[in-house]
C-alpha positions in Angstrom: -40.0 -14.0 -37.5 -41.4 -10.6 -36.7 -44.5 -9.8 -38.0 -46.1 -6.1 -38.0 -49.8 -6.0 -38.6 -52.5 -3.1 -39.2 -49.9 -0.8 -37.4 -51.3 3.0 -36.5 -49.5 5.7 -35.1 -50.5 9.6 -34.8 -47.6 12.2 -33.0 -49.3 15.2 -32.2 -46.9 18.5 -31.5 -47.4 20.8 -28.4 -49.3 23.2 -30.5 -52.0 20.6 -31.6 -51.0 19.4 -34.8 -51.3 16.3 -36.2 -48.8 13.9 -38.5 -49.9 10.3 -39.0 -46.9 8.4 -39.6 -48.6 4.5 -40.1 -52.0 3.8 -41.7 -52.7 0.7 -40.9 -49.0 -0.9 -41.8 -48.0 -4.7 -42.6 -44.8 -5.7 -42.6 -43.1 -9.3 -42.1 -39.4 -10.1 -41.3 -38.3 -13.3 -41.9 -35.7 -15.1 -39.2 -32.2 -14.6 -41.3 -33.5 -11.4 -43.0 -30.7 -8.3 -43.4 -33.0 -5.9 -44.8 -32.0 -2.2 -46.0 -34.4 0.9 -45.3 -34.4 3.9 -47.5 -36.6 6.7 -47.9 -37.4 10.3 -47.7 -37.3 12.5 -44.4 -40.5 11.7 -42.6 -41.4 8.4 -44.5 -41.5 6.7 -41.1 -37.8 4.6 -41.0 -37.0 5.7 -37.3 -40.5 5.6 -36.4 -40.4 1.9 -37.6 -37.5 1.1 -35.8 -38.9 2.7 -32.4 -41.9 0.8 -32.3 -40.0 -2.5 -32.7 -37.2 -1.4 -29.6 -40.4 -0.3 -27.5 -39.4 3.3 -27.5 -42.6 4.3 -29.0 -46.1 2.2 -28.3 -48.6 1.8 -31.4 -52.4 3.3 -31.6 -53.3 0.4 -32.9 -52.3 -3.0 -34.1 -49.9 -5.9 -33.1 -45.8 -6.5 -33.1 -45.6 -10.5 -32.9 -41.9 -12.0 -32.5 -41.5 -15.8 -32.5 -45.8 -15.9 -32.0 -45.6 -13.7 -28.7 -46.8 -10.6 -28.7 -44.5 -7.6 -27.6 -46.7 -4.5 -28.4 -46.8 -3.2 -25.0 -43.5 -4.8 -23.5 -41.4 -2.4 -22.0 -38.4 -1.2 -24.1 -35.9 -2.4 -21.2 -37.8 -5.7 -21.1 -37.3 -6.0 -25.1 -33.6 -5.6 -24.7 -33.3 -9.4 -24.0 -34.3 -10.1 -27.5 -34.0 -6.7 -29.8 -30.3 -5.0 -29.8 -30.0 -2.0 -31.3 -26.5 0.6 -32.7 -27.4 4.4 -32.9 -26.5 6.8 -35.6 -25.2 9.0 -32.7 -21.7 7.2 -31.4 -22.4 8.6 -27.7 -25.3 6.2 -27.4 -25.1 2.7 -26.9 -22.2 2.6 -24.5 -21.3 3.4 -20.4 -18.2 6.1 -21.4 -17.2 6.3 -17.7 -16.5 2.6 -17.9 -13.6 0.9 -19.7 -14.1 -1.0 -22.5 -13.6 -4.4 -21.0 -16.3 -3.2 -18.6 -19.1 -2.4 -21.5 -18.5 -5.7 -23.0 -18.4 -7.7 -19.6 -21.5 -5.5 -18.9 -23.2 -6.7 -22.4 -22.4 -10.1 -22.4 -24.4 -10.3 -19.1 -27.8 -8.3 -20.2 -30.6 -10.0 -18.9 -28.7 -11.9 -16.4 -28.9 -10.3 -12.6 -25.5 -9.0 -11.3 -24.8 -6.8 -8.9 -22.4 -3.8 -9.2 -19.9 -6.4 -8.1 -20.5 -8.6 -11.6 -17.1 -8.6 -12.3 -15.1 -8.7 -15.5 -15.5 -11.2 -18.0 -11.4 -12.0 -18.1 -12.4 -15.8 -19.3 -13.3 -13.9 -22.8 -10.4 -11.3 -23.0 -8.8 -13.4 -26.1 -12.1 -13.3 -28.1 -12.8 -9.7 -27.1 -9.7 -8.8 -28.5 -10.3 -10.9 -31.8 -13.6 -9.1 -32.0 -12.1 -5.7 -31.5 -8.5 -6.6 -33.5 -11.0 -7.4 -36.4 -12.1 -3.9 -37.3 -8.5 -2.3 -37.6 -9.1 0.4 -35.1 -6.6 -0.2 -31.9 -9.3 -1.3 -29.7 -8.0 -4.8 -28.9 -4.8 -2.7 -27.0 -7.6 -0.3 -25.3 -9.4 -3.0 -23.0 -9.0 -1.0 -20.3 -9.2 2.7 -21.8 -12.8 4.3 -20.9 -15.0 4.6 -23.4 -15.1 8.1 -23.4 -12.1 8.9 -24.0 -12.2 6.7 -27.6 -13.0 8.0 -30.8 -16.3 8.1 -32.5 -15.6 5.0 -35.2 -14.0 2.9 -32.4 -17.6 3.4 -29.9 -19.8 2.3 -32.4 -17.6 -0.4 -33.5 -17.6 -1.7 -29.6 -21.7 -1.0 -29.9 -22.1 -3.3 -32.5 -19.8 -6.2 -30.7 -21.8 -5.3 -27.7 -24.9 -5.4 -29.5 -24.4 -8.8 -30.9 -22.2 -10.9 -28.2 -25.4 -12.6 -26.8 -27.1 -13.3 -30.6 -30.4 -11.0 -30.6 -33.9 -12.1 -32.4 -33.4 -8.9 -34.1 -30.6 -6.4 -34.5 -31.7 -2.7 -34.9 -29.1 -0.3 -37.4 -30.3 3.4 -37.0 -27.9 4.6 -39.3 -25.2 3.4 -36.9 -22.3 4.6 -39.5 -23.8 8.2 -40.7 -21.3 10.4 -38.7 -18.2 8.7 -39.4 -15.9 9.1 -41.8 -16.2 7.4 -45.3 -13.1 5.1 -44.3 -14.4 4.4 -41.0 -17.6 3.4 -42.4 -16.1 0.5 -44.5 -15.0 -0.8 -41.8 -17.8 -0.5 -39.8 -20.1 -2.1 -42.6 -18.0 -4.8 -43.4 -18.1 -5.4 -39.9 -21.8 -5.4 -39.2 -22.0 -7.7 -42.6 -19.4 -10.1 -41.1 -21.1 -10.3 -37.8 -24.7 -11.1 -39.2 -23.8 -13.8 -41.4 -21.2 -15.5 -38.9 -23.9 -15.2 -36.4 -26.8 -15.6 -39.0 -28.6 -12.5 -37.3 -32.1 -11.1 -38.5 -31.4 -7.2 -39.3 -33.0 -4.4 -40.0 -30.9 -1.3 -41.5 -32.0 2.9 -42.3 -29.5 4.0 -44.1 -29.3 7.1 -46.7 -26.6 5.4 -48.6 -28.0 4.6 -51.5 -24.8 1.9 -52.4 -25.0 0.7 -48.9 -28.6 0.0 -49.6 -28.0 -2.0 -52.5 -25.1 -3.9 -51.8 -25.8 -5.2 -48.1 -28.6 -7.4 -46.8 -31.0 -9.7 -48.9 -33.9 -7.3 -49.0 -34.5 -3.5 -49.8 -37.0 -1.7 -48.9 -38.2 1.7 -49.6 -40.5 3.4 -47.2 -43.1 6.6 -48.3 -45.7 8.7 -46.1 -45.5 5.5 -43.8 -46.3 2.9 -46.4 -43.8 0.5 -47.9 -44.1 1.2 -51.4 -41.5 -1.6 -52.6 -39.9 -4.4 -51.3 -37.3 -5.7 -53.7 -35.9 -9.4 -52.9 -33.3 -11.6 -54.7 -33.3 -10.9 -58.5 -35.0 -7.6 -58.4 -32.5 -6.3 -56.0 -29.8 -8.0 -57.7 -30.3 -6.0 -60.3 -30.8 -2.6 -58.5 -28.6 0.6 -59.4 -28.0 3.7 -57.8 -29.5 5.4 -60.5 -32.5 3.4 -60.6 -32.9 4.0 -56.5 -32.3 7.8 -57.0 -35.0 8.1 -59.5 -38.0 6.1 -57.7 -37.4 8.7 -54.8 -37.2 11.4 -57.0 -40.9 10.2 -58.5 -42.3 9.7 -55.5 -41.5 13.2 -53.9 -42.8 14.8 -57.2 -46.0 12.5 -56.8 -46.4 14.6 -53.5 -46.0 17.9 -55.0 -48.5 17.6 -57.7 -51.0 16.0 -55.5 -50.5 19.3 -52.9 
């Protein structure tokens, strides 16, 4: 369980101005939650996500995983339990080192290795299960460099990479919003395969509104850096596209009359 309380945080730009993001925000995720994140630019989804991986340390409040307290744990020290796939396909991955390496690499974080860690050959066949999976031609690439593959087939070796040692949490930062429509299929009915097999806690942004709705057992739907809805079994079960499109749409013209 990860549990979010009283959570403040002010960004001030070099010129002096000031945007408060969180207000004093709760927010609990329960172990086996996949839970989608929509909202408006600046509703505070990445900024969420940021102060869970470390990358960005609270004013004020607590981030409690499993009872301990990680609020001021390093990001690189969080690694061992939060795993996180970027929107940007570059990230995430070594792409001077083959894709054998990366995983070999992965399957070891947290464990201390030298530069002479070695390949993980024991696991080539379930590498190449993982990888055959997906439909993309990485299980014949094992030894290609990551660089050198396309956009679709590094984030699908992120999110293997990302999950190989079974995180407390995995982080999705839009981790299929530059790839092609066809592409992202596969990559979603990948990540979906991988968190139930594995029976991961998740946490998704996404601006696909059908995404939002059909993955995960909870929706939620972020606003000036509240949570203004949470929708859960029934209530998301019943959930359109239409219905999502017009609660934004209320809530941005909320905003304008208010200005």
């Amino acid at each position: 369980m990860i549990e979010i309380k009283n959570l403040h945080k002010t960004f001030f730009s070099e010129l002096g101005t000031e945007k408060k993001v969180f207000r004093g925000l709760d927010f609990t995720i329960n172990d086996g939650d996949f839970i989608t994140v929509i909202g408006s630019n600046g509703a505070g989804k990445s900024t969420l996500l940021n102060v869970l991986n470390g990358q960005v340390i609270p004013d004020a409040g607590e981030i409690i995983l499993n009872e301990q307290n990680i609020t001021t744990v390093e990001q690189h020290k969080r690694a061992r339990w939060i795993s996180q796939v970027y929107q940007n396909p570059t990230m995430g991955t070594a792409p001077s080192m083959t894709v054998l390496e990366n995983l070999s690499m992965a399957k070891n974080k947290g464990k201390r290795f030298n530069f002479t860690f070695g390949l993980d050959t024991k696991n080539i066949d379930f590498y190449k299960t993982q990888l055959a999976d997906i439909g993309l031609g990485l299980e014949k690439q094992l030894h290609t460099q990551v660089g050198l593959l396309s956009g679709g087939q590094r984030q699908c070796l992120s999110l293997i990479m990302a999950t190989l040692n079974r995180p407390d949490i995995l982080l999705l930062d839009e981790h299929t919003a530059a790839l092609d429509p066809k592409t992202q299929r596969k990559i979603m009915q990948k990540t979906q395969e991988t968190i139930e097999e594995k029976n991961l806690t998740a946490l998704m942004i996404t601006h696909n509104l059908s995404d939002a709705i059909h993955f995960g057992n909870r929706l939620i739907v972020m606003h000036r850096g509240e949570i203004v809805r949470d929708f859960v079994k029934e209530e998301k079960a019943v959930l359109t596209e239409e219905k999502l499109f017009r609660l934004m749409n209320a809530l941005d013209e909320a905003d304008l009359q208010g200005e």
